[in-house]
C-alpha positions in Angstrom: 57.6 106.3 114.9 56.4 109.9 115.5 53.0 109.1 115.4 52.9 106.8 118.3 54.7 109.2 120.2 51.4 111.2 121.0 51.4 113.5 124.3 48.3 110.7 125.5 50.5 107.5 124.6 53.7 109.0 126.8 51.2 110.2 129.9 49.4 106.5 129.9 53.1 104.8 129.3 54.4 106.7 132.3 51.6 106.0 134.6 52.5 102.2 133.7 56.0 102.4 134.4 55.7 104.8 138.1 52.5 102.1 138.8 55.0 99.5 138.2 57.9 101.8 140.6 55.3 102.2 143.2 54.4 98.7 143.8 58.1 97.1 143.5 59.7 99.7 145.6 56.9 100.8 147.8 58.2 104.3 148.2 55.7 107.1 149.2 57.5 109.8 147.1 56.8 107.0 143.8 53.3 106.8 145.2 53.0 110.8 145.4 53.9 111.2 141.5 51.8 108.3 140.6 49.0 110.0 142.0 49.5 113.1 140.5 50.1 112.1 137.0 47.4 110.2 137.0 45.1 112.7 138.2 46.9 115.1 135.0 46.1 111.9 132.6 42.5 112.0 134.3 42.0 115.9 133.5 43.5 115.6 130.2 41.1 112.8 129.0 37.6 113.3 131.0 37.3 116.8 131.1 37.2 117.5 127.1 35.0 115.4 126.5 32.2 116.3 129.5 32.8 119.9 128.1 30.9 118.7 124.4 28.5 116.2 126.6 25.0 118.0 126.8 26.4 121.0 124.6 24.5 121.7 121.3 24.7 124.0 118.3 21.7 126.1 117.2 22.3 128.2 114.1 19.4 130.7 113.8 19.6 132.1 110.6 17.8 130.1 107.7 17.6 130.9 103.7 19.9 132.8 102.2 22.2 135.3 104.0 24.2 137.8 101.7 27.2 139.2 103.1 30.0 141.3 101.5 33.6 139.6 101.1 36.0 140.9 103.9 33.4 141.8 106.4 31.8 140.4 109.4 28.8 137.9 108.8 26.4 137.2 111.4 25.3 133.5 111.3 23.6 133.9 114.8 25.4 130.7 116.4 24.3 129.8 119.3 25.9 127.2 121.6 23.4 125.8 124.8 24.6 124.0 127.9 22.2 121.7 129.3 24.5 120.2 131.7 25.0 121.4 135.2 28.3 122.5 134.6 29.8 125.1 132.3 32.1 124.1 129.2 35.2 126.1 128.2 37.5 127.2 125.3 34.8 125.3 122.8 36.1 125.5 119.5 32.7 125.7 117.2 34.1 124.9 113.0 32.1 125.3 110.3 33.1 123.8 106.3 31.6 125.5 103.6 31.6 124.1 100.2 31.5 126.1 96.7 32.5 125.4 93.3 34.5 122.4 94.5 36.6 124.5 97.3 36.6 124.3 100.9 36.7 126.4 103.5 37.3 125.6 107.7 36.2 128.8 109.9 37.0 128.1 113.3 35.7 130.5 116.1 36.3 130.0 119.8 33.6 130.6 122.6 35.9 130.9 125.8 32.9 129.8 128.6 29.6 128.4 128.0 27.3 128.7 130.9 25.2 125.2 132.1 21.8 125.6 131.8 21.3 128.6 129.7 22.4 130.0 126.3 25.4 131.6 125.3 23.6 134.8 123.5 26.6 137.5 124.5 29.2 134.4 123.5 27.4 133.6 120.1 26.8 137.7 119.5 30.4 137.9 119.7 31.8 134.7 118.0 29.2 135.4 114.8 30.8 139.0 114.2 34.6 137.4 113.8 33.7 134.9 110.9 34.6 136.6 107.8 34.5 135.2 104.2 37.9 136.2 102.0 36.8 135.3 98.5 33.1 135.3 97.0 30.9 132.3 96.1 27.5 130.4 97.2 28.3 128.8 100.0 26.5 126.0 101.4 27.3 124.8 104.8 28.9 121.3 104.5 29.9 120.3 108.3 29.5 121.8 111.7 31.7 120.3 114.6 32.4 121.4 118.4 35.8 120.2 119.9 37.6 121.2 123.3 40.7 120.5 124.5 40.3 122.3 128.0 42.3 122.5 130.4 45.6 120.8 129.4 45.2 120.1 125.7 46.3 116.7 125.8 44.0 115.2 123.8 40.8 117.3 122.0 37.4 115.7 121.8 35.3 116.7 119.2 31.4 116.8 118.3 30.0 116.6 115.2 26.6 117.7 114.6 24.3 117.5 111.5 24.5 121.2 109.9 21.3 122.7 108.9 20.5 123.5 105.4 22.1 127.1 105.1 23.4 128.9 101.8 25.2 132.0 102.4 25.8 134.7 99.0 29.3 136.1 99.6 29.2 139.2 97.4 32.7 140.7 95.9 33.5 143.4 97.1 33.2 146.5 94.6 36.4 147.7 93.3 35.7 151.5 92.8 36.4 152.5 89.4 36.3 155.9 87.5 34.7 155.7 84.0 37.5 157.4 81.4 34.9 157.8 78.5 32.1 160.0 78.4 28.9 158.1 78.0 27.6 157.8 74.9 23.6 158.3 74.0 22.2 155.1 71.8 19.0 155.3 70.1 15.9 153.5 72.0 12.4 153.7 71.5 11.7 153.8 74.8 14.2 156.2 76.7 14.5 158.8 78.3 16.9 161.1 76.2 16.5 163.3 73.2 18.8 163.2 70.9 19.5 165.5 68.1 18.6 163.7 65.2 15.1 162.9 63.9 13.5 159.8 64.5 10.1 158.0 65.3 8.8 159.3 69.3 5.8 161.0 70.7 7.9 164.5 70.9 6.8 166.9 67.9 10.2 168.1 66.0 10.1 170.2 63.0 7.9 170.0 60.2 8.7 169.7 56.2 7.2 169.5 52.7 6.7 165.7 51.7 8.6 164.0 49.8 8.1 161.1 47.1 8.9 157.9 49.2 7.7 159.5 53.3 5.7 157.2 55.1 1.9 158.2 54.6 1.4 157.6 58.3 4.0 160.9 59.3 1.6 163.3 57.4 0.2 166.2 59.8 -3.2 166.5 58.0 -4.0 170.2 59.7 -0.6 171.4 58.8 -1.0 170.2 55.8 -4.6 172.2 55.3 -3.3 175.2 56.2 -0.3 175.1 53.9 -2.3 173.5 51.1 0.6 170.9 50.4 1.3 167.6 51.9 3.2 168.1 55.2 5.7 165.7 57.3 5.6 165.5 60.8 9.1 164.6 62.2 9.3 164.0 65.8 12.4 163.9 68.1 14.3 160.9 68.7 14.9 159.1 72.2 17.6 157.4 73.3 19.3 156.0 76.6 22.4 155.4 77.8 23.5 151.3 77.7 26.7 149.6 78.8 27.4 146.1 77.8 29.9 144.3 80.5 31.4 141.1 79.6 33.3 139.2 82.3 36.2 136.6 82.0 35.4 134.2 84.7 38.5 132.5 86.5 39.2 129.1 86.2 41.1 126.6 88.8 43.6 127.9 90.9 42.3 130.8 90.5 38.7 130.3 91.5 38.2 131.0 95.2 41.6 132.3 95.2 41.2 135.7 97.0 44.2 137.0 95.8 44.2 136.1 92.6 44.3 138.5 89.2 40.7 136.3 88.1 39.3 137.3 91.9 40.3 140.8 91.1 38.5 140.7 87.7 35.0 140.2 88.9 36.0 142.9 91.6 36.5 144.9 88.7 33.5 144.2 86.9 31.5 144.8 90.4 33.0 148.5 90.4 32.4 149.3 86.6 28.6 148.1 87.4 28.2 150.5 90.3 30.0 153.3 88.6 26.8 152.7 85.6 24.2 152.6 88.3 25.9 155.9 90.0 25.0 157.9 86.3 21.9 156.0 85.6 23.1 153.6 83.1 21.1 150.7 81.8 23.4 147.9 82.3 23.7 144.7 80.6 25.6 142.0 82.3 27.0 139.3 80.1 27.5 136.2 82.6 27.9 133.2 79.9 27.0 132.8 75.9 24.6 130.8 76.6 22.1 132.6 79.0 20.4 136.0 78.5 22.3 139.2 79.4 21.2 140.5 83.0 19.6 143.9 82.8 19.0 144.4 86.6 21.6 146.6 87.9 20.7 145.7 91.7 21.4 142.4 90.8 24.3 142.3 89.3 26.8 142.0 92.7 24.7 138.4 93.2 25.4 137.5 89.8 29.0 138.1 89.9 29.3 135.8 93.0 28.5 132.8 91.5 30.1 133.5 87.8 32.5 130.7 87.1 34.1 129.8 83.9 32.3 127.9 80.9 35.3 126.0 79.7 37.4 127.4 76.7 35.9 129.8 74.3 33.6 131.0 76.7 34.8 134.6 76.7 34.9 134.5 73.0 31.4 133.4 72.7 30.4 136.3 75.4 31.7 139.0 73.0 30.7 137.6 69.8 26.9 137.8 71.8 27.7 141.4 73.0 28.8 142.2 69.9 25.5 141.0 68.2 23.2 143.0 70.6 25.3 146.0 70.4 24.0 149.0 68.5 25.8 152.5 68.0 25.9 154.6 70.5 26.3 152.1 73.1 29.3 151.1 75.0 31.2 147.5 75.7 33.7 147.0 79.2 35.3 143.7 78.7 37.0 142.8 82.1 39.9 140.5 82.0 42.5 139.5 84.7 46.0 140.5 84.1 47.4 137.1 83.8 45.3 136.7 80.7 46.6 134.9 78.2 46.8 137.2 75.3 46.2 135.1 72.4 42.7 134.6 74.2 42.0 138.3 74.5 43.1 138.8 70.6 40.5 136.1 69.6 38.1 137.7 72.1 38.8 141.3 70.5 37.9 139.9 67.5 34.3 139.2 67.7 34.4 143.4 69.3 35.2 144.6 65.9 33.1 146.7 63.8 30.5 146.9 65.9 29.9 150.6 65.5 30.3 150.9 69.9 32.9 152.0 72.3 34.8 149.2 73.5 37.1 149.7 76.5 39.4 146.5 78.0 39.4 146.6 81.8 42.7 144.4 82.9 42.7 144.0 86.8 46.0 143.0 88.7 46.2 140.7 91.4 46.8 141.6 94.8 50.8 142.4 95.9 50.6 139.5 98.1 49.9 136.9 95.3 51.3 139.2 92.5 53.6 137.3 90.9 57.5 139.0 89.5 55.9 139.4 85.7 52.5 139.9 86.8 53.3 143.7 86.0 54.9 143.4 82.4 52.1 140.7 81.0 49.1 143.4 81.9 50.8 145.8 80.6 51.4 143.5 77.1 48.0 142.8 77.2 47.3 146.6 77.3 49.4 147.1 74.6 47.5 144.1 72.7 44.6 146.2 73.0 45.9 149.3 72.1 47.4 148.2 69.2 43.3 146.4 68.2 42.6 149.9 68.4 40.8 149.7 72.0 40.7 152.1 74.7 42.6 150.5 77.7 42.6 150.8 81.6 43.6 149.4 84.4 43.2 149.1 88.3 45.5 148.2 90.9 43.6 146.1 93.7 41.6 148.6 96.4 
């Protein structure tokens, strides 16, 4: 029943019934509000819909736009009037579609000129639409609608959206190291280290011995000394962090309030705290793909992370644990609503494998925190503890 009680059904039902006054009674004053509600009726339904007639939507940005969650994006809309009238209170919305969730921005431009574009209007409407969670976006749907001036009924446009993908980045949460960073041995680095090893620095030499490598003898040490002598040189070695990241699953995913959200907040802040001390990062997105090793990359990665069904996490570490060396050290960011039978099984495959390991739980905002949400991170910390890991955790920014 409610539905047929619309505000347009009762304004064209009351025109039909003081029509029907008017011309039985033939009073003036019946006349008079005849009139005048049907001029209202007349506003209400013509004038939304010549607002959208000869308005189009231009969006001038094109490729891919990357834009940090929480802050203004500019997607240059521009709305043009080619009418000879000017359009107000035009709602633009846009849909944009990632990982199977949907989100409806809605911006209003409050007059567009005729003939001409709406630059200032645009300028101002592109630097209100902000993006809470991260993702690949890809815009789905772009419609105009109006319901100027009464709002009895809204007419709506819907336009063909160009083909526009926008990188929502997480946002970094900022993060404090607790360990000291450890020095693992590398060919190719940049740091000495105190033992002996292979390199192109000169160490210390020493009499041979039954079993050296011919290759390490100095031959004009050795003339001068009249023995055999070994030419030891100083190793090199670099500082390496290993981040594995447990992606969140559905509801979780998209959810910008959500513990799993948090997590790859997390992991965005323990990656900018390695770049800060010039650590070589690798960035453990899946078991099945290579580790990333491009620090400046790493923020785009983490926006489009999503889970690889169950055992994924597991598989990361047991990967981690296989390109580990010693020296090295492993961050394994979970949410704080993990369960911890999965971060025992994920522990596992971290054992033994001669590196630091330290379990980063993140906490879901107050807002979608639930009662427990407290006491299960801090059993999970206590899971980890008791695996003999070093343990933090970070209450959302």
């Amino acid at each position: 029943m409610e539905r047929w009680l619309s505000r347009s059904r009762v304004l064209l039902a009351l025109c039909g019934v003081l029509l029907v006054a008017a011309l039985n009674r033939r009073d003036p004053m019946v006349y008079g509000m005849f009139l005048f509600l049907a001029v209202v009726t007349v506003l209400g339904f013509v004038v939304p819909w010549m607002s959208l007639r000869s308005t189009t939507v231009r969006l001038q940005a094109s490729g891919g736009i990357e834009v940090v969650e929480g802050t203004d994006c500019d997607l240059n809309i521009v709305v043009e009037r080619h009418a000879q009238w000017p359009a107000f209170l035009v709602d633009v919305e846009t849909e944009w579609e990632w990982a199977g969730q949907r989100i409806m921005l809605r911006q209003t431009l409050p007059i567009v000129r005729s003939r001409g574009r709406s630059s200032a209007s645009a300028a101002a409407l592109a630097g209100r639409v902000r993006f809470p969670c991260r993702g690949h976006y890809r815009l789905v749907g772009l419609r105009l609608s109006s319901g100027f001036p009464l709002g009895l009924v809204r007419a709506h446009q819907t336009v063909r959206p160009p083909d526009i993908a926008l990188h929502v980045l997480p946002r970094a949460q900022p993060v404090h190291w607790p360990l000291p960073w450890g020095v693992a041995p590398d060919p190719l680095g940049d740091l000495t280290l105190r033992q002996m090893g292979q390199s192109f620095e000169p160490g210390v030499l020493r009499s041979y011995q039954h079993g050296d490598s011919v290759g390490r003898v100095n031959w004009r040490a050795s003339a001068r000394a009249g023995e055999l002598v070994i030419q030891h040189f100083q190793q090199t070695g670099a500082i390496r962090l290993r981040v594995v990241v447990n992606a969140p699953t559905l509801p979780a995913l998209g959810q910008a309030d959500s513990a799993g959200e948090q997590a790859i907040r997390l992991a965005a802040g323990v990656c900018d705290a390695a770049m800060v001390h010039g650590v070589q990062l690798f960035l453990y997105q899946g078991p099945q793909e290579a580790p990333l090793q491009d620090a400046t990359l790493a923020r785009r990665a983490l926006a489009q992370t999503q889970s690889q069904g169950a055992g994924a996490l597991r598989n990361a570490c047991a990967r981690a644990a296989r390109d580990a060396v010693a020296g090295e050290q492993v961050a394994l960011v979970v949410p704080g609503d993990l369960a911890p039978e999965t971060l025992v099984t994920a522990l596992s495959e971290l054992k033994g494998v001669g590196c630091t390991v330290v379990v980063c739980i993140a906490l879901a905002r107050t807002a979608a925190r639930p009662k427990n949400a407290g006491a299960a991170a801090a059993h999970l910390r206590q899971v980890a503890a008791d695996a003999g890991f070093a343990t933090f955790m970070e209450m959302p920014a």
